[in-house]
N, C-alpha and C positions, 0 to 999 in steps of 0.2 A: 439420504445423506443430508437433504436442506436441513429435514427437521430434526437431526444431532447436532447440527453446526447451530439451531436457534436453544435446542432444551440445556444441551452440555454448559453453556458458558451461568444459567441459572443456580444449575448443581455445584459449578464450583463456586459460585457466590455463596448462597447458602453453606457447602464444606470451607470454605475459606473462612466465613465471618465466624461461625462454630472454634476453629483454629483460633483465631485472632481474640477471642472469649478466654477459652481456656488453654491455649497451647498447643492444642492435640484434638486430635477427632475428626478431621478431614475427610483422612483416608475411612473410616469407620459411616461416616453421611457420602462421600463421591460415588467408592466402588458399589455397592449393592445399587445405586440408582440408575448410574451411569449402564449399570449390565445389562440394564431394562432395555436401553436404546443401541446398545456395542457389546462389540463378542467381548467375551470375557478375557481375553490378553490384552485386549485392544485397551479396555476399561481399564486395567492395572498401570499398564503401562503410560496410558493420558495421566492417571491420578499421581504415578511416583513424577512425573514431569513435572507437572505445575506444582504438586507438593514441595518438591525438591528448590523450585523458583521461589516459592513462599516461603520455605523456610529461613532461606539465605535472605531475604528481603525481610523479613521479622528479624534474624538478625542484626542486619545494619540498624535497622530500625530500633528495637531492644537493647543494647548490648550494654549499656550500664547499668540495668536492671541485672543483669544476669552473673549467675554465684559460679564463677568459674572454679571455685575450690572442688564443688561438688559436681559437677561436669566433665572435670578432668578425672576425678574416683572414675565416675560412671562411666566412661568411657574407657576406662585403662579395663575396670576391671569387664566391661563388655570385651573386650577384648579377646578376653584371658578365659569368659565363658564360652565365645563361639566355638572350640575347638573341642570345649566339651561337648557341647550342644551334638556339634556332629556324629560327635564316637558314643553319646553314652543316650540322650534323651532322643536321638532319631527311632532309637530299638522301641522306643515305649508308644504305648496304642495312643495315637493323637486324642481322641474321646475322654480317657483320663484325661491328660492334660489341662486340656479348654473344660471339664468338670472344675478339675482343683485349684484352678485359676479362678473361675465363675466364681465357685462355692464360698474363697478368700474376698473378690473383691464383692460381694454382695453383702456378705457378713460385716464385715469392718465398715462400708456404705452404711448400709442398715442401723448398725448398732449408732454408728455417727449421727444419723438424723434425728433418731430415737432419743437422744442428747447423754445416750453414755461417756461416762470420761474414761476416752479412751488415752492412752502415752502418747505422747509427743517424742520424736524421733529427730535427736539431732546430731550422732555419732556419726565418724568417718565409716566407722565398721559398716551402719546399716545402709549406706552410700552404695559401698563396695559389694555387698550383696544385693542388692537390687539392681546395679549393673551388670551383675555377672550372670545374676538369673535373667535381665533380659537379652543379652547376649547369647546366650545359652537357647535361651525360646525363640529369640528372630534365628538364630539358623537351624535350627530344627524344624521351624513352623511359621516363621513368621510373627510369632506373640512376641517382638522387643518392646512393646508399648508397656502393659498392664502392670510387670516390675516397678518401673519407673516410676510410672503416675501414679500408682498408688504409694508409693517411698514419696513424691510431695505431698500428697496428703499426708499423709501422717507425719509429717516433720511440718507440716501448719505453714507453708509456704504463702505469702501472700501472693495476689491475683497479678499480679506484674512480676514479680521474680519466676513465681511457676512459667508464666508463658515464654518469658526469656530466659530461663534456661532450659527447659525441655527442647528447645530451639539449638542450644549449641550442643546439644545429646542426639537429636531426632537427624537435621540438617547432613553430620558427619554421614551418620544412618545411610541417606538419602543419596548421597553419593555413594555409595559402596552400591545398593540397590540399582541407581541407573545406568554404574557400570555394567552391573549384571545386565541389566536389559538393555543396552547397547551391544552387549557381544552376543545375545541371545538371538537382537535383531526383531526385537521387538520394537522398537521405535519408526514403524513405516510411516510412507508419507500423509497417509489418514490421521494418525496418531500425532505425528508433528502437525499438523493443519489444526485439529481442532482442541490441541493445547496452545498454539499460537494464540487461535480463536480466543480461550478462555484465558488469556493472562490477564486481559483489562478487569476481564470478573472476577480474579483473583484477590488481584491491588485494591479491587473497592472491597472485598469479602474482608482483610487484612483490616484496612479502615474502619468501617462498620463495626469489627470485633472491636478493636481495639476502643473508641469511645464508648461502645455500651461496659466495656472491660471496666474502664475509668470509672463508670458514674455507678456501678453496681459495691456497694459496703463488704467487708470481709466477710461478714454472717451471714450472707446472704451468698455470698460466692463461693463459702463452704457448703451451705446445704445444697444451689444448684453443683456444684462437684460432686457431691454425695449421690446425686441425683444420674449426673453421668456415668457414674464409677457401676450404678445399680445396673443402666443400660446394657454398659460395657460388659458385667458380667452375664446376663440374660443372652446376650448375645453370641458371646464365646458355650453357652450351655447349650443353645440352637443350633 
């Protein structure tokens, strides 16, 4: 137990600052590391905790950076996807799925670094589909992210709007989530102890991101996003 109480508050530094970079990616560097050291509920459960605290605090912190037009699409139309998500993409063999997910965010990645000119995306419409397809994949699976984040890439969001507004899209997310896992009862008192632990390592992870955020140029913060986006797919194919 000592040595989770010393490793955990590390991992959320490092998933925190990752976040505070790009927006997003916490949960993707906490949970597989965290699992090394905690059972695998326990993991989930610590990471939607302090995520859910970060995001709200990136919030306060963010919030005139952030494009509330496209926030509220994505979130109406997440909405309006969960419901499918349940009835229609639960029936489909998850392996598809995390393939044709991969197979999209690798390609469009790829082709991006590669320096194809690819379209720029700045319709209400394409808004409204990429919330509703993540809506649609967080309650089926869990995949609300890879929608989203790749609709800011392609709509050429700079490195401060992206992180503050994936934060009033993710955040909501995060409450609905730690509902869940408050009625589930996942949140024992291991789990509240060593997210307490790691909220100081949070708030500096948040810090950290954020000034390298700053001093990194737009070219440079598209190709590492492109860079992310490769990961993110490889990972969903694994």
């Amino acid at each position: 137990m000592e040595f989770v109480l010393w490793i955990a508050p590390l991992i959320v530094l490092l998933a925190s600052c990752t976040r505070g970079i790009f927006g997003f990616g916490d949960s993707l560097v906490a949970v597989p590391l965290l699992m090394l050291v905690m059972a695998p509920m326990e993991a989930v459960a610590t990471v939607a905790l302090v995520s859910l605290a970060q995001g709200m605090l990136m919030l306060a912190r963010e919030r005139r950076d952030i494009d509330w037009s496209a926030s509220r699409r994505l979130l109406l139309a997440a909405a309006i996807g969960v419901p499918f998500g349940l009835l229609t993409l639960k029936a489909m063999p998850v392996i598809w799925v995390k393939r044709t997910l991969a197979v999209v965010l690798i390609g469009y990645a790829t082709r991006s670094l590669l320096g194809a000119k690819l379209p720029e995306i700045r319709s209400g419409r394409a808004a409204a589909v990429a919330g509703f397809l993540s809506g649609a994949l967080g309650a089926a699976y869990n995949f609300a992210g890879p929608p989203v984040i790749l609709y800011s890439s392609m709509a050429k969001w700079s490195a401060s709007r992206t992180r503050a507004t994936l934060q009033a899209f993710f955040t909501p997310l995060g409450v609905i989530v730690g509902g869940a896992h408050l009625i589930y009862g996942s949140f024992t008192p291991k789990v509240l102890e060593i997210s307490l632990i790691c909220l100081p390592a949070m708030v500096l992870g948040v810090f950290i991101g954020g000034m390298i955020s700053r001093k990194v140029d737009a070219s440079t913060f598209r190709k590492v996003l492109d860079v992310v986006l490769i990961c993110l797919g490889i990972t969903l194919w694994l």
